[in-house]
C-alpha positions in Angstrom: -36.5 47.3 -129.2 -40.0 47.7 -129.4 -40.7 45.3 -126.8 -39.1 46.8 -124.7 -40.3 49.7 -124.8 -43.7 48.5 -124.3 -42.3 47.0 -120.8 -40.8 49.4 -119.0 -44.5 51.5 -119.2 -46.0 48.6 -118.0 -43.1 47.5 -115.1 -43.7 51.5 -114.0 -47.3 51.4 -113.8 -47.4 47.8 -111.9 -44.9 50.1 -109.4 -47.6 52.5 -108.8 -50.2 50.7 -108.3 -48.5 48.8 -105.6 -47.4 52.0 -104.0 -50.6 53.4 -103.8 -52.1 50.0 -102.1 -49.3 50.1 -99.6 -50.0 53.7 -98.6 -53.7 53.1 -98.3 -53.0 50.1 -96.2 -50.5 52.3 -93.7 -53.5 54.6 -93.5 -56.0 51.9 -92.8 -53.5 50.9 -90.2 -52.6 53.9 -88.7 -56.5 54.6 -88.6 -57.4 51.4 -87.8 -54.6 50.0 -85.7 -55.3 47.9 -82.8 -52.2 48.1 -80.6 -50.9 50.8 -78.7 -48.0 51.6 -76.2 -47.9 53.3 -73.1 -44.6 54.4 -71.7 -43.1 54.3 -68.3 -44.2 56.3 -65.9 -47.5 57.3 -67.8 -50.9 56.2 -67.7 -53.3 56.4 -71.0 -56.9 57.2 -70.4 -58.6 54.6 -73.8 -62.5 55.8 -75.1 -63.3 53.6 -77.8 -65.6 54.4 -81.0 -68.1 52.8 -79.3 -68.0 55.0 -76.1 -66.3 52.3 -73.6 -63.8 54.2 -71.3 -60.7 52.7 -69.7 -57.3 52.8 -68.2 -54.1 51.6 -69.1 -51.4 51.6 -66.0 -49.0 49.0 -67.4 -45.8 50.0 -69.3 -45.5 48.1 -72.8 -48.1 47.5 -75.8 -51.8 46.9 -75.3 -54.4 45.3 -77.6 -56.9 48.8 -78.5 -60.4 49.1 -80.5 -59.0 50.5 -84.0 -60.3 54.1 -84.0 -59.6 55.1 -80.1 -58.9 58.1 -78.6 -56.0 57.9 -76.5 -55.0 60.5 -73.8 -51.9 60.6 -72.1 -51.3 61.5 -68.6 -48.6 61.2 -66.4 -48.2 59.5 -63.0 -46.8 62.9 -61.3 -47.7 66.1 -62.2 -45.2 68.7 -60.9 -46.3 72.0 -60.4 -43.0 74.5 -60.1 -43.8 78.2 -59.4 -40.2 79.5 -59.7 -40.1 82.1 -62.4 -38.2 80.1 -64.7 -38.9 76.7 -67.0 -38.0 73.7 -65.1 -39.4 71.0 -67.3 -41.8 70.5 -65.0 -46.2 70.0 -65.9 -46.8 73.9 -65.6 -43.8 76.6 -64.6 -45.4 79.8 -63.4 -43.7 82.3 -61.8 -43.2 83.2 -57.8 -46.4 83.4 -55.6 -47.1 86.2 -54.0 -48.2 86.1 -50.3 -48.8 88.5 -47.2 -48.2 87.6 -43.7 -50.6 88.1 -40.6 -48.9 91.3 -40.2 -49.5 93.0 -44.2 -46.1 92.5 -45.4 -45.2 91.1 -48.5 -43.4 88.5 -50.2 -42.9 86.2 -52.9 -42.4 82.4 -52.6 -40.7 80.0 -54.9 -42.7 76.4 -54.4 -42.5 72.8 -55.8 -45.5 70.7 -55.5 -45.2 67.0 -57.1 -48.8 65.7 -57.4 -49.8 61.5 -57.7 -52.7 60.8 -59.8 -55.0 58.0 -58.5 -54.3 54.7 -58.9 -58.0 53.5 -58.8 -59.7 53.7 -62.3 -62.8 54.7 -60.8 -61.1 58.1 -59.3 -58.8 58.4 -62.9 -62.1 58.0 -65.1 -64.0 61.0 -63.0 -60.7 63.5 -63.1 -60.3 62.9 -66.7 -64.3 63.2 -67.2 -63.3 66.6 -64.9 -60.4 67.7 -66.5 -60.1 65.9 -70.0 -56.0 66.4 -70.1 -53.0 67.3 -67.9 -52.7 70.7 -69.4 -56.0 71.6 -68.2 -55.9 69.9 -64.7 -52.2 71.0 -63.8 -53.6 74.5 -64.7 -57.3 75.1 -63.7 -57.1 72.6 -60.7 -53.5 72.1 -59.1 -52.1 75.3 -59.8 -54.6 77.6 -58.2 -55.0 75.1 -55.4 -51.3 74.9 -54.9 -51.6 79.0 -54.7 -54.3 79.0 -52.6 -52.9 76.8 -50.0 -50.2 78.7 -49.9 -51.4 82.0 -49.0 -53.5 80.7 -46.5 -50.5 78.9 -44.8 -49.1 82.5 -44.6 -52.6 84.4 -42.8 -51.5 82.2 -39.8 -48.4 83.8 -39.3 -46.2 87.1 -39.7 -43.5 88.1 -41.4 -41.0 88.0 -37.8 -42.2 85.3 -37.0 -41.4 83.3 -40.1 -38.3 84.5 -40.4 -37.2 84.0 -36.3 -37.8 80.2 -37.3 -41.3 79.8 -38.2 -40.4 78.3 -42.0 -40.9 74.6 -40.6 -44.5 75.4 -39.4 -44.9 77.3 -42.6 -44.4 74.1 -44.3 -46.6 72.0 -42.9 -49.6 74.2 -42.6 -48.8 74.4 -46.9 -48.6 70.1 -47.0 -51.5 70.0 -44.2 -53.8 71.8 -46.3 -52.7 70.7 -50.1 -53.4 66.6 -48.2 -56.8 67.3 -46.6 -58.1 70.9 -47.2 -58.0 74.8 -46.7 -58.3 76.0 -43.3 -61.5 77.8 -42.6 -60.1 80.8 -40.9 -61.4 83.7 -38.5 -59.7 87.1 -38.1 -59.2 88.4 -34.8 -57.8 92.1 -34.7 -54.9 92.4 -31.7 -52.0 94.9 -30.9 -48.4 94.0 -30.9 -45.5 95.8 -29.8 -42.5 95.3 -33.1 -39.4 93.8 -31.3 -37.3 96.6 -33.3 -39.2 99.7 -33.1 -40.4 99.0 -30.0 -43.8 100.6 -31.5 -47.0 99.3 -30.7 -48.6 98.1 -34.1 -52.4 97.4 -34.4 -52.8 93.8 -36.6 -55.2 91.5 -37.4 -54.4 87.9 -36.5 -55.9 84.7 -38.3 -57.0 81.9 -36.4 -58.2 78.3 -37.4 -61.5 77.7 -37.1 -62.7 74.4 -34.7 -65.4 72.7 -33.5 -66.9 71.7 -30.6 -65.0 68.5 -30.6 -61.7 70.8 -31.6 -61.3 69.7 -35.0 -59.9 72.1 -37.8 -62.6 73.3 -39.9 -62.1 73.0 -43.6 -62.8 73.6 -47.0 -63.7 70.1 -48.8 -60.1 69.3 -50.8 -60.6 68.6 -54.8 -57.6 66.3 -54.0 -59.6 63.6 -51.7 -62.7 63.9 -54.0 -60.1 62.8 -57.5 -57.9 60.4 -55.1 -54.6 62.7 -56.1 -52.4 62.5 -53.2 -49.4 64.7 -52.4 -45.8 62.8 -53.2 -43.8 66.1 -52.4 -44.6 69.8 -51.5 -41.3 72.0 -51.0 -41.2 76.0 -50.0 -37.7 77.1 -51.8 -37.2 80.2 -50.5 -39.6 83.1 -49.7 -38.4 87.1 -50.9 -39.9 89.5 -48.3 -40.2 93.2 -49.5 -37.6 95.9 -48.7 -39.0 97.0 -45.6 -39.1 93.1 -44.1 -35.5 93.0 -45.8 -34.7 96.8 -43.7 -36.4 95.3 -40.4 -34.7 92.2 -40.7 -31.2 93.8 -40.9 -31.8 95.8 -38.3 -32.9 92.5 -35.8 -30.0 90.9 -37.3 -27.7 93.5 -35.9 -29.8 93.8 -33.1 -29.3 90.0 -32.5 -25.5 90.0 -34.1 -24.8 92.7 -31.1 -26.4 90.5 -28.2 -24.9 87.5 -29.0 -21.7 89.1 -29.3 -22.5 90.6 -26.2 -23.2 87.0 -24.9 -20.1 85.3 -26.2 -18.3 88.1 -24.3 -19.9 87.3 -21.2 -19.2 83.7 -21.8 -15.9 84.2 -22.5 -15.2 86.1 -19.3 -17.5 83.8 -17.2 -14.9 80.8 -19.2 -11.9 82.7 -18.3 -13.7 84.0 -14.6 -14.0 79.8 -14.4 -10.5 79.1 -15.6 -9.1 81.6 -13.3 -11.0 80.2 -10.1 -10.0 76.5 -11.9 -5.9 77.4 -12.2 -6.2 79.0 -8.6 -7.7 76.3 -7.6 -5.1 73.9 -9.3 -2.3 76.2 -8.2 -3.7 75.9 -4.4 -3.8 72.2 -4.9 -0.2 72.0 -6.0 1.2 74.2 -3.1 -0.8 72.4 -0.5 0.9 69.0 -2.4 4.4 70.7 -2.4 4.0 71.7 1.2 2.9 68.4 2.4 5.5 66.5 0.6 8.1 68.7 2.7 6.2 68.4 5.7 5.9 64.8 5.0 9.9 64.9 3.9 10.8 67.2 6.9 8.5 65.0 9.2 10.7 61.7 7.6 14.4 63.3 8.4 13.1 64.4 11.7 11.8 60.5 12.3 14.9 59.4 10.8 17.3 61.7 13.2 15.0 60.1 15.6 15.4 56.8 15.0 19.1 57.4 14.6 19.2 59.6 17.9 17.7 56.2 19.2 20.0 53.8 17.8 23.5 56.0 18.3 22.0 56.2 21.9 21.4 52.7 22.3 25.3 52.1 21.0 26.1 54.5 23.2 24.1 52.8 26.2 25.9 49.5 24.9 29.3 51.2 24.9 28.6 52.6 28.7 27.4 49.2 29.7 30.5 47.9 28.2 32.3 50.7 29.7 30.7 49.6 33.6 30.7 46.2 32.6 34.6 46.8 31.6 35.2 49.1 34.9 33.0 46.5 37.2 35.8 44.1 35.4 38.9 46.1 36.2 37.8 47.1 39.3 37.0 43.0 40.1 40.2 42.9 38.7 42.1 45.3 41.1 40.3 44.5 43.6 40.8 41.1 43.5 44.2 41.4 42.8 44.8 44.2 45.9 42.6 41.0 48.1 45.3 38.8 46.7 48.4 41.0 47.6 46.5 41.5 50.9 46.3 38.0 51.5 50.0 37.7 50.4 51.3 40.8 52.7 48.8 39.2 55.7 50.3 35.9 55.5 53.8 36.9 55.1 53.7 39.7 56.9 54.9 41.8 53.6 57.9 40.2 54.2 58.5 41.0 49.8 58.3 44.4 50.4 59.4 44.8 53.9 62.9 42.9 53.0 62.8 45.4 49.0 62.6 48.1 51.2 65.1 47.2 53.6 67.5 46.3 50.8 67.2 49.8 49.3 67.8 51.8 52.7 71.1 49.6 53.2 71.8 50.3 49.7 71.4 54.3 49.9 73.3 54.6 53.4 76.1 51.6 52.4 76.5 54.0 49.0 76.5 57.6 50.9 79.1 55.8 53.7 81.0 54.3 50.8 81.6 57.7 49.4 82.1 59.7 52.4 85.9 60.7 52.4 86.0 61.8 55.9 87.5 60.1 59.0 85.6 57.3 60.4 87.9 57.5 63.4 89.0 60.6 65.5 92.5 60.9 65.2 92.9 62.7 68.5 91.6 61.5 71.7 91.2 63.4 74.8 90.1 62.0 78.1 89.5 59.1 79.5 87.0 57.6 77.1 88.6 54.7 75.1 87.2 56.5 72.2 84.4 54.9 70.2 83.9 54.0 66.4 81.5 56.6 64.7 80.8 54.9 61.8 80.2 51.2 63.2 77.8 53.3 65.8 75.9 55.2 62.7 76.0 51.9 61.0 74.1 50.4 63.7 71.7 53.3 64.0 70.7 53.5 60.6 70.1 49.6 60.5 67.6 49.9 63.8 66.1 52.8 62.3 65.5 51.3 59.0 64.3 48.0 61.4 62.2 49.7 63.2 60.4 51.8 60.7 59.8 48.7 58.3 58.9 46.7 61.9 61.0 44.5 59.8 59.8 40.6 61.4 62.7 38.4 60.6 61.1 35.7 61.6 59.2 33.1 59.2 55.8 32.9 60.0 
């Protein structure tokens, strides 16, 4: 038992001692460590003990002189001036700005900022600056502010918003990139497009050259090699009496264009009129030729019909003449015949059918006559005659000598 009690003390205190040698060696080697780490899209600026300066671009661990400072910057410093925390470098709130013409407003801008890639350029900003806090604040910031209300002495409030926002923008990127406009004041009079007032202002112009080049304020950005990877104007707040004025064109402008789409509609419907007139008078003049052209086809037709039932009828009337010619040829030859016939016998046909019929009629009447043939008294000396052997004989030389009868074959 007493043995091992004296281990335990001894087992403890072998415990300790090797505790407190681990701990000294993590503080030797968090004091004296020579590697460090540099994360993606960061950049550490390295000053060794021995006052050697340098710059570590590459993502992953790098070999370091134990007892370094390290600083950390990042590869884009974002600048956001929009009243609220973004978690972007430095959030400050809304710019203020005044136009050419003295009215106010308030701008909400984002400004991403690329730090140089040269380690030449790095070394002098950080020699500048020392940190990111200190160089987003007291250099960027006030430059991005600066910029910013110059951008708005070229211009008034009317004209930005009548669509002078694009041109806003770029004079903001133009100077962040090269440098501030140098810029001269010129006072002129302008009559306000609502009003109608005649306003006394004081323009800005650009400064140039004789070769017409932009004068400008040397940029801190070309001198450090930072370069501009984004510069956005969000929105810009005018003041209540831009806000008043702006209304008032809007209604101004609401009214004339609704006066314009009237008069474009009326000219449309003035046009569509004219167009289904137009269409309409196309249509009639198609309707009316296609009865002209229909009425001009049944006329040919009754025409050509006309022609053709004359034609049969010129065809049946030659027929007819031709058929007459015939008959008559006919006749006429036939009568020539008969004429022959009655020349070379004398008519003896007829002449003998008529002197039959003559015998006939007075043979019938004597046959009925019921009276005496002979007187039955006799006076004188005349032997007395027979009446009807003497009107026998008449009536035959009568009906001989009216028919010139020729007995005689010729």
């Amino acid at each position: 038992m007493k043995n091992e009690k004296r281990r335990f003390p001894r087992i403890e205190g072998k415990f300790i001692r090797y505790g407190m040698m681990a701990f000294i060696a993590v503080l030797m080697l968090s004091f004296f460590n020579p590697f460090g780490y540099n994360d993606l899209g960061y950049r550490e600026v390295v000053e060794t003990p021995a006052g050697q300066k340098y710059v570590i671009y590459n993502n992953g661990i790098y070999i370091k002189m134990p007892g370094s400072k390290i600083t950390t910057y990042p590869n884009v410093i974002t600048i956001s001036n929009r009243g609220n925390d973004t978690g972007s470098t430095v959030n400050g709130r809304l710019i203020p700005i005044r136009f050419n013409d003295a009215t106010k407003a308030e701008a909400q801008t984002v400004v991403r900022f690329r730090l140089p890639d040269v380690e030449k350029d790095m070394m002098r900003l950080h020699s500048e600056y020392i940190n990111k806090e200190y160089l987003a604040v007291k250099g960027l910031q006030p430059y991005t502010i600066e910029c910013l209300k110059n951008s708005a002495q070229l211009m008034d409030s009317e004209q930005h918003y009548s669509g002078g926002r694009a041109q806003l923008s770029q004079f903001f990127q133009d100077q962040l990139e090269v440098g501030l406009f140098i810029l001269d004041t010129k006072e002129t009079f302008t009559r306000d497009s609502i009003t109608g007032e005649n306003k006394r202002i004081y323009e800005s112009k650009i400064r140039v050259d004789e070769n017409g080049e932009k004068v400008r304020k040397e940029s801190d950005l070309n001198i450090f090699g930072i370069s501009i990877a984004s510069a956005t104007i969000e929105q810009v707040d005018y003041e209540a009496q831009v806000d008043a004025k702006l209304t008032k064109k809007i209604e101004a402008s609401t009214r004339e264009s609704v006066s314009k789409q009237n008069l474009v509609t009326a000219q449309q419907e003035a046009m569509t009129a004219e167009a289904e007139g137009r269409r309409r008078l196309v249509e009639i003049e198609y309707e009316e030729k296609q009865n002209q052209t229909q009425q001009l086809v049944q006329a040919e037709t009754q025409v050509r019909l006309a022609l053709k039932d004359k034609e049969k009828q010129k065809i049946a009337l030659d027929g007819a003449r031709l058929e007459a010619q015939k008959i008559k040829a006919l006749a006429e030859a036939e009568a020539f015949a008969k004429q022959k016939v009655m020349q070379a016998d004398g008519a003896l046909e007829k002449k003998l059918a008529a002197y039959k019929d003559v015998q006939e009629m007075w043979a019938k009447a004597f046959e009925n006559y019921k009276g005496d043939l002979v007187p039955q008294f006799v006076t004188g000396s005349n032997d007395g005659g027979n009446g009807g052997l003497d009107f026998m004989q008449l009536m035959s030389a009568k009906a001989a000598k009216d028919l010139s009868l020729e007995l005689k074959v010729k």
